[in-house]
MILUM-252182 format. One record per residue (C-alpha): residue number from 1; residue in one letter; y, x, z. Coordinates in pm, 1 decimal. Layout:
N
<gulum n="NUM" res="a" c2="Y" c1="X" c3="Z"/>
...
# end
This chain:
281
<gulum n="1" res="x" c2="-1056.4" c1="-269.6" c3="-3313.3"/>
<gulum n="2" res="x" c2="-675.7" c1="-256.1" c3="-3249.9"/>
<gulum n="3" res="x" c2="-700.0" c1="-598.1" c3="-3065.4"/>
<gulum n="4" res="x" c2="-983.8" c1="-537.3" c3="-2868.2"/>
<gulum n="5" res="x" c2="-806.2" c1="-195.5" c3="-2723.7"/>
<gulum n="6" res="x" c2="-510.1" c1="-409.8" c3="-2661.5"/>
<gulum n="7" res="x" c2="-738.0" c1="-671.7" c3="-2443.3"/>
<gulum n="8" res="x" c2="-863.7" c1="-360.1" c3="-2259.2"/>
<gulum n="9" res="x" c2="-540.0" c1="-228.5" c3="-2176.6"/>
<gulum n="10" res="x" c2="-393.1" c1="-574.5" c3="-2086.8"/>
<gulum n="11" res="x" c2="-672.0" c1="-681.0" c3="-1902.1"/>
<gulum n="12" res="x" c2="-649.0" c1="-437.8" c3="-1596.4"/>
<gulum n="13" res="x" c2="-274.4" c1="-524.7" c3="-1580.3"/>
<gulum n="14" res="x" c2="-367.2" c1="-912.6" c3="-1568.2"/>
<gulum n="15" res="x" c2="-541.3" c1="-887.5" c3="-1265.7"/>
<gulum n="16" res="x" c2="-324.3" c1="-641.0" c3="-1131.5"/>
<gulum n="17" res="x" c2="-47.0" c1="-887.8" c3="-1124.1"/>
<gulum n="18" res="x" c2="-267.1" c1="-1097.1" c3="-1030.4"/>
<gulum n="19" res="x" c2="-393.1" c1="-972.1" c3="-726.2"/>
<gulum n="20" res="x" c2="19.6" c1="-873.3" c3="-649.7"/>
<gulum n="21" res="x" c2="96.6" c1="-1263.9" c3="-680.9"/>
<gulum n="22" res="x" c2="-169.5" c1="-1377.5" c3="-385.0"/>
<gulum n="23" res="x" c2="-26.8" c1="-1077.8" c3="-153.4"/>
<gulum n="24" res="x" c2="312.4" c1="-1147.0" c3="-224.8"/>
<gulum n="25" res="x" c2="388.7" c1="-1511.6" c3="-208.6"/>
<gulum n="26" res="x" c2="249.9" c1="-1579.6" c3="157.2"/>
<gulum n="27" res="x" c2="500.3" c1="-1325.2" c3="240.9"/>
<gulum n="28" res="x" c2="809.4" c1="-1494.9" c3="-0.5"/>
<gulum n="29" res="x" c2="707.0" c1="-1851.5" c3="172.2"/>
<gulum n="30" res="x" c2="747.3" c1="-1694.3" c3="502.0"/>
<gulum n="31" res="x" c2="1089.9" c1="-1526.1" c3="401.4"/>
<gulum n="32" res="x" c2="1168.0" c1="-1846.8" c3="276.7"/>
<gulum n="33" res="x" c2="1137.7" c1="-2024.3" c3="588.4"/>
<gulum n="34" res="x" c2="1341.5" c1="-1764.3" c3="781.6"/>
<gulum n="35" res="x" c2="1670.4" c1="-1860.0" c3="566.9"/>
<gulum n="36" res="x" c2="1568.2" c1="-2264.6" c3="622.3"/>
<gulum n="37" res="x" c2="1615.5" c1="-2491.0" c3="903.6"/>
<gulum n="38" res="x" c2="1298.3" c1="-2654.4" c3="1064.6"/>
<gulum n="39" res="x" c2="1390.1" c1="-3003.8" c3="879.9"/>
<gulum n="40" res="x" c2="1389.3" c1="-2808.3" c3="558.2"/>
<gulum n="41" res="x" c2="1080.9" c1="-2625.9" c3="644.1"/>
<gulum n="42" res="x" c2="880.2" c1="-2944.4" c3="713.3"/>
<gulum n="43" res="x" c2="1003.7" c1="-3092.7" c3="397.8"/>
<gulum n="44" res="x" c2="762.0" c1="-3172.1" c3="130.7"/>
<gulum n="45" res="x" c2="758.7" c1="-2956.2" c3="-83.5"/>
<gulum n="46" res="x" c2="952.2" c1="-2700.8" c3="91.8"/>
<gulum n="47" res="x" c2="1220.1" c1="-2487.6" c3="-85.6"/>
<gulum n="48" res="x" c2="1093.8" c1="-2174.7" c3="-282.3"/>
<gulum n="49" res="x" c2="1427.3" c1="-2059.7" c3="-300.8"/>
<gulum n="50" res="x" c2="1611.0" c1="-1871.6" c3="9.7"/>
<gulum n="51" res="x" c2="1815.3" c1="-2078.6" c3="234.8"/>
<gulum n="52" res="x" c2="2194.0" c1="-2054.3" c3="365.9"/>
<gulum n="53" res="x" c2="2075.9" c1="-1948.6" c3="685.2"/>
<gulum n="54" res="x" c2="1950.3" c1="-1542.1" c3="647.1"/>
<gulum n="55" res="x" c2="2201.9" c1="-1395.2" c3="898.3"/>
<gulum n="56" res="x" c2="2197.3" c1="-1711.3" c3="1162.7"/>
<gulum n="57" res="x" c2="1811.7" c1="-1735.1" c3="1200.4"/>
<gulum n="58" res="x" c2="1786.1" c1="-1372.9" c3="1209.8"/>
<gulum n="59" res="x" c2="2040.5" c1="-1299.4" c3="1456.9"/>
<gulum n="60" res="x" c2="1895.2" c1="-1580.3" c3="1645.0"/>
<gulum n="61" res="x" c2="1547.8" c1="-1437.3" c3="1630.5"/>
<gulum n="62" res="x" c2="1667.9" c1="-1104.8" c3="1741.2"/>
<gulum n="63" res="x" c2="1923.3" c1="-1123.0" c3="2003.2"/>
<gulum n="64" res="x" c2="1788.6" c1="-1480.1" c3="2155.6"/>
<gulum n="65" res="x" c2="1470.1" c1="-1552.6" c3="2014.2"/>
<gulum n="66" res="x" c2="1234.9" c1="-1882.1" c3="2057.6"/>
<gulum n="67" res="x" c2="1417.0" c1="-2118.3" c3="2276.0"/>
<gulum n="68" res="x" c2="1105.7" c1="-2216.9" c3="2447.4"/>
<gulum n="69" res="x" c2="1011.7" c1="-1825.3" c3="2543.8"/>
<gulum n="70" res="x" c2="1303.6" c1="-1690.8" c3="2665.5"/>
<gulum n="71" res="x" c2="1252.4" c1="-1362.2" c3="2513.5"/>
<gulum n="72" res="x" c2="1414.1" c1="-1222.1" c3="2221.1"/>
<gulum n="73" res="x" c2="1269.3" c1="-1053.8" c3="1898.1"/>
<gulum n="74" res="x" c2="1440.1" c1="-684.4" c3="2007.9"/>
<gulum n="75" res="x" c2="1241.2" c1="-654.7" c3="2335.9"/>
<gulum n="76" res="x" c2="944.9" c1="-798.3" c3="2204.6"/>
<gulum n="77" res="x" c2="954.6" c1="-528.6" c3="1928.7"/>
<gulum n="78" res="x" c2="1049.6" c1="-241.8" c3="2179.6"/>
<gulum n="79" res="x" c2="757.9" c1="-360.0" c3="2441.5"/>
<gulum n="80" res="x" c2="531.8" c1="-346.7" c3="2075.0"/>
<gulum n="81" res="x" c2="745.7" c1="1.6" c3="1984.9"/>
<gulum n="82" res="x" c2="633.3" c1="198.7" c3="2321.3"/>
<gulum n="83" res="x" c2="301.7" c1="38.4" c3="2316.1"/>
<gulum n="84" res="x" c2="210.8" c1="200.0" c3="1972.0"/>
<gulum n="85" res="x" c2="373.1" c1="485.5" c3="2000.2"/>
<gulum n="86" res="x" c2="245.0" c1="551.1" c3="2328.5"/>
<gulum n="87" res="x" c2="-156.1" c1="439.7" c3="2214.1"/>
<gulum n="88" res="x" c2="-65.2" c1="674.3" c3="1913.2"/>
<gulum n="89" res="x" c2="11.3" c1="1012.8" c3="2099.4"/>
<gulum n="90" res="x" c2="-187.3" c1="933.4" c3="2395.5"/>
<gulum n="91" res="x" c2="-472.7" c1="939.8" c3="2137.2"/>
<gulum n="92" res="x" c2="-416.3" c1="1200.4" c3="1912.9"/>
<gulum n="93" res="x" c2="-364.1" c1="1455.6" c3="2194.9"/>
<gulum n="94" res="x" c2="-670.1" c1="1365.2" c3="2416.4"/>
<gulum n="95" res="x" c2="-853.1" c1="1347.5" c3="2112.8"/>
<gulum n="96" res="x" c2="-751.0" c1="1692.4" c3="1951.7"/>
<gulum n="97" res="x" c2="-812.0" c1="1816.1" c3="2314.6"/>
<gulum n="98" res="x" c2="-1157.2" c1="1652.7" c3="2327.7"/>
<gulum n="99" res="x" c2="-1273.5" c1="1805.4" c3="2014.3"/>
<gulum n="100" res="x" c2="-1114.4" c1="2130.0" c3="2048.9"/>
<gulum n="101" res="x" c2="-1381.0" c1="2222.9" c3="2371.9"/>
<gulum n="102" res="x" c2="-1647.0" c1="2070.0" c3="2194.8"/>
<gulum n="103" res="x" c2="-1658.0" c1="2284.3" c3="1918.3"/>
<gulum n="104" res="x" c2="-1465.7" c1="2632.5" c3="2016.7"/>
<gulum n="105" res="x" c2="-1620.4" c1="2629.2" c3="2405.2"/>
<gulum n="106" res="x" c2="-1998.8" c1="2696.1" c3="2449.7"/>
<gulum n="107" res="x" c2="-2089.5" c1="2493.7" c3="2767.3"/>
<gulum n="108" res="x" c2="-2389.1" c1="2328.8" c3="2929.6"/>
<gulum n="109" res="x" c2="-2491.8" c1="1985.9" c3="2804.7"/>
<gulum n="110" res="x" c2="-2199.5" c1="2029.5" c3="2514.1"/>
<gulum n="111" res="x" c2="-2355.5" c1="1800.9" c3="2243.5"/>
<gulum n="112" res="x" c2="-2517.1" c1="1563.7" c3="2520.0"/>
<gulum n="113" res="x" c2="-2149.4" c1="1506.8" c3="2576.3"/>
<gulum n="114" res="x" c2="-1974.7" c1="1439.2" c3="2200.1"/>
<gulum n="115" res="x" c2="-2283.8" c1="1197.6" c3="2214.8"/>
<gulum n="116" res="x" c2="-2156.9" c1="996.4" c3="2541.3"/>
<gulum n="117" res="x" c2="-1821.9" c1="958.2" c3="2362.2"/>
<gulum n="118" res="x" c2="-1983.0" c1="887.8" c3="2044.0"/>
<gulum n="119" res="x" c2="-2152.8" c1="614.6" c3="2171.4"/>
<gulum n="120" res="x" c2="-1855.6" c1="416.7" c3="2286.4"/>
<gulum n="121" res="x" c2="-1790.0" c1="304.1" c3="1967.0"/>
<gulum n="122" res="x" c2="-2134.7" c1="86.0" c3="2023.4"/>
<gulum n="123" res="x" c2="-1943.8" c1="-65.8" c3="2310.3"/>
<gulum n="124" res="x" c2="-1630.5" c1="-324.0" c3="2185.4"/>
<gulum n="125" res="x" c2="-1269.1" c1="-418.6" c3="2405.6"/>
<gulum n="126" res="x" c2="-1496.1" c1="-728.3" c3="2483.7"/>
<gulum n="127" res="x" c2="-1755.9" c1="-572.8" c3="2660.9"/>
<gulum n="128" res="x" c2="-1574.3" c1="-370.3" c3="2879.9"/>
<gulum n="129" res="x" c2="-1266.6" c1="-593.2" c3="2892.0"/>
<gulum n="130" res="x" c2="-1350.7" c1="-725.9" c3="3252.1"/>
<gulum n="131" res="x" c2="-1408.2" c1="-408.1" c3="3414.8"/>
<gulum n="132" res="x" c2="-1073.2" c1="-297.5" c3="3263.6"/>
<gulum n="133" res="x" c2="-819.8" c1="-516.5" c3="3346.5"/>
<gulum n="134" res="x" c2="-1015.6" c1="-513.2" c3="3732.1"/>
<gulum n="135" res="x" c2="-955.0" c1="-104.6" c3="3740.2"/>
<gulum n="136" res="x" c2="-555.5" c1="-211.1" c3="3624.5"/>
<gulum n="137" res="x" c2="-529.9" c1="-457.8" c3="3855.1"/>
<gulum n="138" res="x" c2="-635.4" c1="-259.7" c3="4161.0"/>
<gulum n="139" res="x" c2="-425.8" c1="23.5" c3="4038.4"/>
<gulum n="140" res="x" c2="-118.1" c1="-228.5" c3="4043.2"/>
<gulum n="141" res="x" c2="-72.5" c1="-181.4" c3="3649.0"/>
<gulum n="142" res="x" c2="-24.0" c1="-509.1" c3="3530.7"/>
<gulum n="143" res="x" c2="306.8" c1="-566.8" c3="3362.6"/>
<gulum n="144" res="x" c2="347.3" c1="-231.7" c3="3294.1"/>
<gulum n="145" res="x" c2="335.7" c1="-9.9" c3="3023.1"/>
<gulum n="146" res="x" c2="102.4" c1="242.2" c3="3163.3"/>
<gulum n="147" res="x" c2="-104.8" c1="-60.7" c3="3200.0"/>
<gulum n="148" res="x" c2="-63.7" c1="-159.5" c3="2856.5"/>
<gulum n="149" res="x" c2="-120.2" c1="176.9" c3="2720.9"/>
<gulum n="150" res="x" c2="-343.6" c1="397.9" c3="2943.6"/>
<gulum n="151" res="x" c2="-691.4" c1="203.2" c3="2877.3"/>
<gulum n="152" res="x" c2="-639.2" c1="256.6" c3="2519.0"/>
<gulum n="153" res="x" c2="-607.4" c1="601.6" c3="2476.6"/>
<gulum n="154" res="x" c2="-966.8" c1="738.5" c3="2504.1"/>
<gulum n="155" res="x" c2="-1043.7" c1="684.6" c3="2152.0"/>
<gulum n="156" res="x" c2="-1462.5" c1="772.7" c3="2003.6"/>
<gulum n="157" res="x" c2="-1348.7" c1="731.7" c3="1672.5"/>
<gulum n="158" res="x" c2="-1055.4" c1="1037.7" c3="1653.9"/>
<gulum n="159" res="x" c2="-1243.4" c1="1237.8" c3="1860.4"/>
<gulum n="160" res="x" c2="-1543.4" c1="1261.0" c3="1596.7"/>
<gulum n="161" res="x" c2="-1308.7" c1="1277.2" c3="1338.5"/>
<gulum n="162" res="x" c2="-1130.6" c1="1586.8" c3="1456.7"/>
<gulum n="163" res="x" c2="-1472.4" c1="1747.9" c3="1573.9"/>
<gulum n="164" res="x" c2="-1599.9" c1="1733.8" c3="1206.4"/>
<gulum n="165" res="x" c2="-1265.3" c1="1883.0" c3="1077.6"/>
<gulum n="166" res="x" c2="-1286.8" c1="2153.5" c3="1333.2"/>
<gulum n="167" res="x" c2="-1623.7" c1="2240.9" c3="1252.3"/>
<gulum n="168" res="x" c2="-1510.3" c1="2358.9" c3="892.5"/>
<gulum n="169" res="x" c2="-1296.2" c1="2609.3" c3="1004.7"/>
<gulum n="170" res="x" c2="-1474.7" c1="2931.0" c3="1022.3"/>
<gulum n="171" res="x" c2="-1556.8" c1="3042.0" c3="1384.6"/>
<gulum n="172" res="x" c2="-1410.2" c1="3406.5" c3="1240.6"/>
<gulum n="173" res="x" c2="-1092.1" c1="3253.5" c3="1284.9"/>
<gulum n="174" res="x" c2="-1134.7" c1="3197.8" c3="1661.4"/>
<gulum n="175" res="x" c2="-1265.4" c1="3546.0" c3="1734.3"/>
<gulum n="176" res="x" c2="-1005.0" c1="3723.9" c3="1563.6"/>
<gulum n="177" res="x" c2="-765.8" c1="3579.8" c3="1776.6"/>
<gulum n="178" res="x" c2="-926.1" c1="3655.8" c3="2047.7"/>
<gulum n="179" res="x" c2="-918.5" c1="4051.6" c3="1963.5"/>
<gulum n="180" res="x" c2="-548.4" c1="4021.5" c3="1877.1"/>
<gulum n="181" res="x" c2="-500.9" c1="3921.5" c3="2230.6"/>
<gulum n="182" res="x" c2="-465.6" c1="3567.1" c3="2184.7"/>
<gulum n="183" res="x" c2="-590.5" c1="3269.2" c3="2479.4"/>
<gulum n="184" res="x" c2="-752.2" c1="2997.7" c3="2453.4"/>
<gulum n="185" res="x" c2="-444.4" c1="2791.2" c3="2430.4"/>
<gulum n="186" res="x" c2="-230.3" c1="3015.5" c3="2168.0"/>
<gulum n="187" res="x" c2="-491.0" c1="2955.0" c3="1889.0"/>
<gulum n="188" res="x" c2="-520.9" c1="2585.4" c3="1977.9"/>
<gulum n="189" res="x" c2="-131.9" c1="2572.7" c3="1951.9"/>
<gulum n="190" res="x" c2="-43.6" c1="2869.3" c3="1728.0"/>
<gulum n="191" res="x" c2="-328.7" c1="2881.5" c3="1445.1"/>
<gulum n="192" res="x" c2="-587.2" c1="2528.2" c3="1476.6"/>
<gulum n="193" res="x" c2="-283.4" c1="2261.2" c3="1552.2"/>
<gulum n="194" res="x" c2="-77.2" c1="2353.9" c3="1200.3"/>
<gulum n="195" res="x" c2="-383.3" c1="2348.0" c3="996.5"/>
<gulum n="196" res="x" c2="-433.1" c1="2009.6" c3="1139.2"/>
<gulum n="197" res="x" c2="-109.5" c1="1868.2" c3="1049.1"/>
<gulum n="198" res="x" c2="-270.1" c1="1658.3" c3="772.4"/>
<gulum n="199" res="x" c2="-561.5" c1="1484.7" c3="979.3"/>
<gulum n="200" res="x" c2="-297.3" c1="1413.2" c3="1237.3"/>
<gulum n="201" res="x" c2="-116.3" c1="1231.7" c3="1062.6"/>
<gulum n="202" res="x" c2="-332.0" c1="1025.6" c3="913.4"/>
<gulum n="203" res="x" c2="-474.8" c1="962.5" c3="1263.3"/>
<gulum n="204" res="x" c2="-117.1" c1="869.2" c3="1401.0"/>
<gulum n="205" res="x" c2="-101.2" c1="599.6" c3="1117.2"/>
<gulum n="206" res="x" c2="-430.2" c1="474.6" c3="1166.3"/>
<gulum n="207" res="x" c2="-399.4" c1="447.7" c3="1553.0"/>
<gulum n="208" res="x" c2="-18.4" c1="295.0" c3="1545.5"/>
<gulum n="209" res="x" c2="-127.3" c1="3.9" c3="1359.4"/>
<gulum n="210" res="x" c2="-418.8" c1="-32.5" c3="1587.2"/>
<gulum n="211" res="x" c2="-138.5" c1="-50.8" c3="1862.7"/>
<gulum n="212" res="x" c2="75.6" c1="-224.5" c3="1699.8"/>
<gulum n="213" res="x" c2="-125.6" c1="-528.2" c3="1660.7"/>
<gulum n="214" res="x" c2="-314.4" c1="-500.3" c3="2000.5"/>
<gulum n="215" res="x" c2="-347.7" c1="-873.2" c3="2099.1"/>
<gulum n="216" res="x" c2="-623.2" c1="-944.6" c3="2333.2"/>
<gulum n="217" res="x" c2="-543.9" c1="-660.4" c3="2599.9"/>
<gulum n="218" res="x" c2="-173.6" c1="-759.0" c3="2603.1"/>
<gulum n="219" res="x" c2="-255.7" c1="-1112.9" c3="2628.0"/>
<gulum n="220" res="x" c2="-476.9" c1="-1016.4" c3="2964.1"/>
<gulum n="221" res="x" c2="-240.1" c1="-806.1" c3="3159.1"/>
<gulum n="222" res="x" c2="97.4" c1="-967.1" c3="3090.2"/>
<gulum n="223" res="x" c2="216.2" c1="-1269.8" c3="3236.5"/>
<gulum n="224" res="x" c2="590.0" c1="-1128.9" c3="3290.4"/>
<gulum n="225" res="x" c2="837.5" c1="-1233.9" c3="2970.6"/>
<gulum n="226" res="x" c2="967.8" c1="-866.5" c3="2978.2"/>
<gulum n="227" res="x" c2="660.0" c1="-702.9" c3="2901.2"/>
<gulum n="228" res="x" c2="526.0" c1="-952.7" c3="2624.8"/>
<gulum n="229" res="x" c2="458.7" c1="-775.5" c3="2285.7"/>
<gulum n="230" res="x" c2="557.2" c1="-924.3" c3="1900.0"/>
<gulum n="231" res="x" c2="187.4" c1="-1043.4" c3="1873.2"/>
<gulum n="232" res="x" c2="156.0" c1="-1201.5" c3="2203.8"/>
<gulum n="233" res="x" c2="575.4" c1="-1311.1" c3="2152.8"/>
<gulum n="234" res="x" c2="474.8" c1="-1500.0" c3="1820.5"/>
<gulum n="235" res="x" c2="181.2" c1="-1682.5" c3="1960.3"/>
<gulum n="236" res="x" c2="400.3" c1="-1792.2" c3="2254.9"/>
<gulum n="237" res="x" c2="631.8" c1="-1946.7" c3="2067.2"/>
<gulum n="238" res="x" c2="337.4" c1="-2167.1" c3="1847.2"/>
<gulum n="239" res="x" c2="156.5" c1="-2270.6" c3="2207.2"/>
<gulum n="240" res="x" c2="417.4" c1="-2514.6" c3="2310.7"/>
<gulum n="241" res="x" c2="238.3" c1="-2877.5" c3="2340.6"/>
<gulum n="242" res="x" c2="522.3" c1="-3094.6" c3="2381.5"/>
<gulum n="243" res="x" c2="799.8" c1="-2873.4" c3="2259.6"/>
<gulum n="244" res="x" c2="961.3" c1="-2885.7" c3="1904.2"/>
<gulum n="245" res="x" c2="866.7" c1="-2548.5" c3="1730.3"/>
<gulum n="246" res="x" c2="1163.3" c1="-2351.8" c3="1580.0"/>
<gulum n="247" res="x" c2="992.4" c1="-2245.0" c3="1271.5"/>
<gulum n="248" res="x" c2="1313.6" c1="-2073.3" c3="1109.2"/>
<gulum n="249" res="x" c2="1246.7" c1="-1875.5" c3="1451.2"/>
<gulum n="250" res="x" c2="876.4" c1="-1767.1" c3="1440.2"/>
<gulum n="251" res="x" c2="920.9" c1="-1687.2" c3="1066.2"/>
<gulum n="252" res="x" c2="1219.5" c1="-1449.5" c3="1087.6"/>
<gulum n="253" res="x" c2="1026.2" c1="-1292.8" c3="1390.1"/>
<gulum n="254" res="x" c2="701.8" c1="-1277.2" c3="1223.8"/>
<gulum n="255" res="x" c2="883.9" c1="-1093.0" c3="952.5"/>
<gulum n="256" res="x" c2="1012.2" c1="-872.3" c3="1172.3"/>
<gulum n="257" res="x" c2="666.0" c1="-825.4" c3="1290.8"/>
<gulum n="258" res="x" c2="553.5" c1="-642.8" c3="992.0"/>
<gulum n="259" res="x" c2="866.5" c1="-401.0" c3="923.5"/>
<gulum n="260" res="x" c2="774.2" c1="-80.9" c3="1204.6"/>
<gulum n="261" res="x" c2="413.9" c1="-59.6" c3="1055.7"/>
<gulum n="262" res="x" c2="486.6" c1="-86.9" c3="724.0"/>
<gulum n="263" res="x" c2="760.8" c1="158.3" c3="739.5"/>
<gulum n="264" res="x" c2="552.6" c1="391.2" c3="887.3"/>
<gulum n="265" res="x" c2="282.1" c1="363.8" c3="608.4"/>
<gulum n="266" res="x" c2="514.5" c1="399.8" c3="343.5"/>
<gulum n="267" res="x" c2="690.0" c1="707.8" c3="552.7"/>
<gulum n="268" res="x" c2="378.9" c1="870.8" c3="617.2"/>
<gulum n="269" res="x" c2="187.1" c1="746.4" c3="313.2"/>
<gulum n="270" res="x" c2="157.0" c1="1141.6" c3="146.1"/>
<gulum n="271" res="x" c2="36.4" c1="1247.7" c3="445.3"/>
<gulum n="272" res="x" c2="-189.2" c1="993.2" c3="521.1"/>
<gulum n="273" res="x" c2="-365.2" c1="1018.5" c3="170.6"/>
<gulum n="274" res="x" c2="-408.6" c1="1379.8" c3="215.2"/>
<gulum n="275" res="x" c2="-509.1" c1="1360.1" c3="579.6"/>
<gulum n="276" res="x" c2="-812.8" c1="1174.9" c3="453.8"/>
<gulum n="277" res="x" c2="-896.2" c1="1341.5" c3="124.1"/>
<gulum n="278" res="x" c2="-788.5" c1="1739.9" c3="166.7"/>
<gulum n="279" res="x" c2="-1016.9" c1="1933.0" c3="291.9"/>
<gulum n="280" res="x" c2="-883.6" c1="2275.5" c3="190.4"/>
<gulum n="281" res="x" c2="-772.0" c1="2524.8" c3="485.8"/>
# end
């Protein structure tokens, strides 16, 4: 009995570690490369153990970048930065905005219009990506970060998320605001936005990584070096037909890559969780 307990205590952790082993090692190879030249890289094997070369390829990644692009790491990530950030709070606000008439404001055709948004979500960036970029284009957007940002801000998905948490919040609330004196506007800012502190954050996580790793719309719309993001920065630097690849490069940056969204998760990570399990008021 004592050994079979044992095997069904161990056994959760086996996998466990596991499971921690296949995530993790892609990511040590990669760091790997980023302290190795590209001979040592194309080696066979290759190293498993960090290279000499942590600070030089890094500082080369950042402050130069790929030789071949012409565009360092830093912009790349600050064209990426502003690009989330932007598709983030662009979102969020719209969204809360969106939901808050839908709910509080009793208007003609008000649920024939959550359904129009709703059914967006039906609709992917590929189907409408034509018509998109043309509107940009005409609009004289293109390398730009309103163009980058602006048709991604309209989002189905957070506005039916904040319309269900609204509708839990007892319509008493509104009305006894509105005999204290209160607008429209002071109980969305005063009473219903700190309640929803929670949902937005979890929300704001959710739709930075969905900026963050934007790839097709970027790809579209920017043709200037200034205005490329990480993504489109990293596949740049692997397109180059008769060019020799700096791998030490595109590792360190792809690295890089993953730090502003994962430090945001961990950051935000409390919230987050209770964002999307709390319910209580």
């Amino acid at each position: 009995m004592t050994e079979h307990s044992l095997l069904r205590r161990f056994t959760p952790h086996l996998y466990l570690w596991i499971a921690i082993f296949i995530l993790v090692f892609p990511l040590w190879l990669v760091f790997v490369a980023s302290t190795r030249t590209s001979m040592e890289i194309l080696a066979a094997p290759m190293p498993l153990t960090p290279g000499p070369h942590f600070l030089e390829n890094y500082k080369a990644a950042i402050m130069q970048g790929n030789k071949n692009l012409g565009a360092s790491a830093l912009m790349m990530l600050k064209n990426s930065l502003i690009m989330a950030l932007g598709i983030s709070t662009g979102k969020i606000l719209i969204s809360l905005l969106a939901a808050f008439a839908i709910v509080f404001f009793n208007f003609k055709l008000r649920s024939f219009c959550f359904w129009s948004i709703f059914v967006t979500l039906m609709l992917p960036v590929e189907v409408r990506i034509m018509p998109t970029y043309k509107v940009i284009s005409d609009l004289g957007m293109l390398n730009s970060y309103s163009g980058l940002i602006l048709p991604m801000v309209v989002s189905a998905t957070a506005v039916f998320l904040f319309r269900q948490y609204f509708m839990t919040i007892p319509r008493e609330m509104a009305e006894a605001s509105q005999i204290d004196g209160a607008s429209s506007v002071q109980f969305f800012w005063h009473v219903l936005l700190p309640m929803t502190r929670t949902p937005i954050a979890a929300m704001f996580v959710i739709q930075f990584i969905y900026g963050w790793n934007q790839y097709l719309w970027p790809l579209l719309i920017t043709t200037k070096q200034s205005f490329y993001t990480i993504l489109i920065g990293i596949n740049r630097m692997l397109s180059g037909a008769d060019v020799v690849i700096e791998w030490q490069i595109v590792m360190a940056t792809t690295l890089l890559a993953m730090i502003p969204p994962a430090f945001v998760v961990i950051v935000m990570q409390k919230q987050f969780i209770s964002g999307m399990t709390d319910r209580e008021k």
